[in-house]
N, C-alpha and C positions, 0 to 999 in steps of 0.2 A: 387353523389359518391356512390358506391358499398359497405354499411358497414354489409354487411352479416358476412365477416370476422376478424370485428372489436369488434365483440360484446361478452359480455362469454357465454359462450354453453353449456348446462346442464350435457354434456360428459365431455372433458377432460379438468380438468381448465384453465384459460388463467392468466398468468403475462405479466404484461409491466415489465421492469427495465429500470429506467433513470439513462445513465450512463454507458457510454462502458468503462470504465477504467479497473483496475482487479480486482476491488470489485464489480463490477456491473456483468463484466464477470463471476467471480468467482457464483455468488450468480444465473444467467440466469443458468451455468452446473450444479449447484445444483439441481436445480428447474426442468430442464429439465430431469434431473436423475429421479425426483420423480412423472413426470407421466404431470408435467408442461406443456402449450404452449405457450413458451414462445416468448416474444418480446426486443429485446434490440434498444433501440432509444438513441444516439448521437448527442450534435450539431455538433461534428466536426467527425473527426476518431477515432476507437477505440482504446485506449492506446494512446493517442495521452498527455496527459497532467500530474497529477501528477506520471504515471507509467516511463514515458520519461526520470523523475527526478529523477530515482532510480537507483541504482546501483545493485540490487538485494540481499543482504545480506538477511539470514535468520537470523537477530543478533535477537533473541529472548534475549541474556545474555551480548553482548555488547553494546547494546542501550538503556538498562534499567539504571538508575540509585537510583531506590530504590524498594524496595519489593510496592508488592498494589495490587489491580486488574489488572490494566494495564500489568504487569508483568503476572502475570494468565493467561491472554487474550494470552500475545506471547509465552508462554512456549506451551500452548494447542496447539498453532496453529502450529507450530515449530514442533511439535510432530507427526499433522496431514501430515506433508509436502512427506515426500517421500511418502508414496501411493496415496496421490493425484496427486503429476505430473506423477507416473504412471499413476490414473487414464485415466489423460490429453493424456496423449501421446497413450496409447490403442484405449481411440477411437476416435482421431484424426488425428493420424499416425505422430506427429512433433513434435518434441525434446523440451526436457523445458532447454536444458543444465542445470543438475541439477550437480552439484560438490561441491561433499560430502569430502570438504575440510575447516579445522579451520579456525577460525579470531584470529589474533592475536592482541592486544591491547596496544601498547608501550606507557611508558611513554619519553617525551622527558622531563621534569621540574620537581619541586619536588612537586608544587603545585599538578599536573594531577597526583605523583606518590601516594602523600596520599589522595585522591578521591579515585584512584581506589584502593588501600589495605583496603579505608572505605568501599567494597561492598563484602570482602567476608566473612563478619559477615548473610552475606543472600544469597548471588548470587549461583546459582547450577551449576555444571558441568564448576567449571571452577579451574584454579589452577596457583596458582603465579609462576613467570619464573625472573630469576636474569637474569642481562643482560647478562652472557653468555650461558645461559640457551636460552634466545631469539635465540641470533645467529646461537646457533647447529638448531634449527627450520629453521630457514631463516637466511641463511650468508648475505646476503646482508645490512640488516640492520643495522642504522649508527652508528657509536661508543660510540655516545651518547645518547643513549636510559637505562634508568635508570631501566628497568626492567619493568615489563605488565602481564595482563592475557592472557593467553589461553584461547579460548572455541573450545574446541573440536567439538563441537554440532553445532556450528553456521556455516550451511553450505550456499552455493549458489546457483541462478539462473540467467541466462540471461535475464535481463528484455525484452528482443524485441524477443527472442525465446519465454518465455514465453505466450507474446502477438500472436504471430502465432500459438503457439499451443491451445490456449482459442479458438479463433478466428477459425480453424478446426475443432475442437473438437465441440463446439456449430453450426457449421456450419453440421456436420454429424450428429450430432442431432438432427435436422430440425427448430435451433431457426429462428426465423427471425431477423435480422441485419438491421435495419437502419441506415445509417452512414448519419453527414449532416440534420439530422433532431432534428432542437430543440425541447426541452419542454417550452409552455408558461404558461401553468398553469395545476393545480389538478382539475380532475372534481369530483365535491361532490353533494350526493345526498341530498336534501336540508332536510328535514324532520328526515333522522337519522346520517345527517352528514358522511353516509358512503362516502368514496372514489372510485369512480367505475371507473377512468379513465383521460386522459390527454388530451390537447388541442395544437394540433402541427399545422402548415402551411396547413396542407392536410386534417384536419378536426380533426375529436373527434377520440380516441381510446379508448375502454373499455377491463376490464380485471375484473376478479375475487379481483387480487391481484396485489397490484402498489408497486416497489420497488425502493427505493428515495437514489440510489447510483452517486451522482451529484458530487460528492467533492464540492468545493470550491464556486459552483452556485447554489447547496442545498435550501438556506435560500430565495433567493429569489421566489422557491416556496412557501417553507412554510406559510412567513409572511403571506398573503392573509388569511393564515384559522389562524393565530392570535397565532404562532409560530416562533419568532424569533429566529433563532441558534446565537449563538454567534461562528460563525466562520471566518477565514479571506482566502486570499491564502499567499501561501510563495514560492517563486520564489525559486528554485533550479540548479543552473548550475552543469554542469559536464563536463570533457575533458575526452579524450580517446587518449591514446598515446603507441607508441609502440617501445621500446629498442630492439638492435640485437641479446640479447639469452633473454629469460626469466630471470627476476630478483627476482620473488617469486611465489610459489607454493601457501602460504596462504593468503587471502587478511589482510592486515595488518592495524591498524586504528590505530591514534593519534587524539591528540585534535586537533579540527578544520578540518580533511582531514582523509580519506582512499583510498584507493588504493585495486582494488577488479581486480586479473589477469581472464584475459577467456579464454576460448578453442582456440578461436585466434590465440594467442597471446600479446592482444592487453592487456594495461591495462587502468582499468575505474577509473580515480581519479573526486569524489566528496565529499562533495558538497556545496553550499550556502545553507544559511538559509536568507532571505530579504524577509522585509513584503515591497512590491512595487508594491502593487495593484494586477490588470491583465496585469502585464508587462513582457513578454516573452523574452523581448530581452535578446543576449547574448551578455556580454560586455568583450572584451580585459584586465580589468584591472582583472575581477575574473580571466580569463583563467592563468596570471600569475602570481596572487595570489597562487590559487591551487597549481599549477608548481613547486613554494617555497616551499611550505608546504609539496608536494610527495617528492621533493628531498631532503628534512633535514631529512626524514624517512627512505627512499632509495635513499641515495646518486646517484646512479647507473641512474637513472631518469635525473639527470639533463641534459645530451646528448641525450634525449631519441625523434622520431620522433614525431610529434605532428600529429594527425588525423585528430580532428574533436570536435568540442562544441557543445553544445545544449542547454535549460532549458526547465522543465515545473514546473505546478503550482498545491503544495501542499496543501491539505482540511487541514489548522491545527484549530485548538479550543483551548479557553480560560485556558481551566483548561488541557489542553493535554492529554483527553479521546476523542473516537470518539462516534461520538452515535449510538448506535444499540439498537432496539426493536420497540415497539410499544405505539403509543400515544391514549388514551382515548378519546382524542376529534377528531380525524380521525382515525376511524378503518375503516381496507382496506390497511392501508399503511403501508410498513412496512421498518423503518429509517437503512440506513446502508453506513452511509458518514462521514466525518473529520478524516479519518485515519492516517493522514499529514504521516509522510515521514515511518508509516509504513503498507502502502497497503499491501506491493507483501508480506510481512512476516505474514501478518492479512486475506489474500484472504482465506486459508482453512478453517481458523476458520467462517470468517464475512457469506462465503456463507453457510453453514453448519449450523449457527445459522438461517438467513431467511427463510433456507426450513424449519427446525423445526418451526419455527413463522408461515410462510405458512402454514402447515399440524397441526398444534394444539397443538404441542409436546413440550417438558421440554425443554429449549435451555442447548448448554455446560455448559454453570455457569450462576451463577447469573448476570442478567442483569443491575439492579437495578445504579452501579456505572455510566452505559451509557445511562439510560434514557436519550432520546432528549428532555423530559421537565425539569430536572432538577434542570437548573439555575432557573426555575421558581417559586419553593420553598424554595428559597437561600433567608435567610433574610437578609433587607436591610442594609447597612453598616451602622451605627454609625456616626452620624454626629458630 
């Protein structure tokens, strides 16, 4: 084999990214901004798995439910969002469908209704709405909706627009794109434990810099260099359905379901949460599970045509942080996986933080809460 072009070159750095998802994308257009040559390696398609599972919300303020880092992490990234899918689409030439339109957050119980009046003792950018307050927003909504937040800010994207315009955009860049090609392992240099590169069907690859955006298949690199993540996948379905006028402008969320409209016309109701392995299937009983749940929110839905189902499989983690940064006993690698169900709203932040980690620079905040060794100096529990 030919590995003149596999090796790092003393000119322009090389990265691998394992992980075409949109945190691996995300972090390749980084990289590739910063002078990177980069490589992105997939076992399957890119965006094929927990990006698939997304509905796209930018809920930086609807998904949160308590102040912390985590919360930092989405506000920052939320923040970065419109001039990076400018960025994307400049030089890509493909639409992120980005609409720069509220989420709305209904209570339908009273339970959900003092949850959420407990969050705006913290939560930003958002403001309480009586139920008829809701309805002048979106008439459609049901008569029984107890009142909700606003967030004005929490805007959206098409997740599979999105994916095409990554996917152009890196592609006019000159990354290179392997689809179909797994990772089997990390190669380490034995003597200072550096990471110099990966081990795929077609032989060795080397890189300056290895970016470990795997989701949910992450850990079974690691373990080998003596790294266990604590993470699992989580099956996610969604339906896509579509009524004969528009029934809301805003994407609208309740406990258990939202309902996110698109340029379409179509609307995207998810999603599951099921920890059942690598099991992608999509089953009949969520699709009219969901169904229930859209139309006790938007009555309007219950007549509405049915499209199309799907799942993919979300990185989630034990303590519900993803890990980003860099590990001690593998330098070279640089961690940026277990996003679970929020990649597409984490993708400006997660890559923006790699390239700083790449180039030597101060990342957006402190990293410290997403150390991927963590749980390692977690003391033992009390017997």
């Amino acid at each position: 084999m030919n590995t003149k072009h596999l090796t790092p070159s003393a000119g322009r750095p090389k990265a691998i990214i394992i992980g075409g998802g949109v945190i691996g994308c995300a972090a390749a257009f980084e990289l590739s901004e910063a002078g990177f040559d980069c490589t992105v390696l997939d076992k399957g398609r890119l965006c094929s798995e927990a990006t698939t599972a997304a509905a796209g919300m930018l809920g930086a303020q609807v998904e949160t439910h308590h102040p912390g880092p985590f919360y930092e992490l989405c506000r920052i990234s939320q923040g970065m969002y419109r001039r990076w899918t400018d960025a994307l689409e400049h030089a890509g030439g493909v639409s992120t469908e980005y609409i720069a339109q509220g989420i709305l957050r209904a209570a339908l119980t009273e339970e959900d209704e003092q949850e959420l009046r407990s969050r705006l003792s913290w939560i930003q950018d958002a403001r309480w709405c009586t139920p008829d307050e809701l309805r002048e927003l979106e008439p459609a909504l049901s008569p029984k909706v107890r009142g909700g937040l606003h967030f004005p800010a929490d805007h959206q994207v098409h997740p599979a627009a999105l994916a095409r315009a990554l996917k152009a955009a890196l592609v006019k860049q000159g990354c290179t794109i392997r689809e179909e090609t797994p990772v089997f392992r990390l190669l380490k240099e034995t003597r200072s434990g550096r990471i110099t590169g990966v081990q795929t069907a077609e032989g060795p690859l080397y890189a300056d810099t290895v970016v470990l955006a795997a989701g949910a298949w992450s850990p079974a690199l690691t373990e080998p260099l003596g790294l266990s993540l604590p993470m699992f996948p989580v099956k996610g379905q969604c339906i896509s359905v579509k009524s004969q006028a528009p029934l809301t402008l805003s994407t609208v969320f309740t406990k258990g379901c939202y309902i996110v409209p698109k340029a379409d016309g179509s609307c995207l109701v998810g999603a599951t949460q099921v920890e059942a392995g690598f099991d992608k299937r999509a089953t009949a009983a969520v699709i009219a599970d969901l169904h229930a749940r859209a139309s006790a929110l938007l009555p309007g839905l219950a007549d509405a045509e049915f499209l199309s189902t799907w799942a993919g499989l979300r990185p989630g983690t034990r303590d519900g942080l993803p890990f980003m940064g860099t590990w001690e006993s593998a330098p070279g690698l640089i961690f940026a996986t277990g996003h679970y169900r929020n990649g597409i709203l984490l993708a400006p932040a997660a890559g923006r933080i790699v390239r700083q980690l790449a180039l030597g620079e101060k990342p957006l905040l402190d990293l410290a809460p997403f150390d991927p060794a963590r749980h390692l100096n977690q003391p033992a529990p009390a017997l």
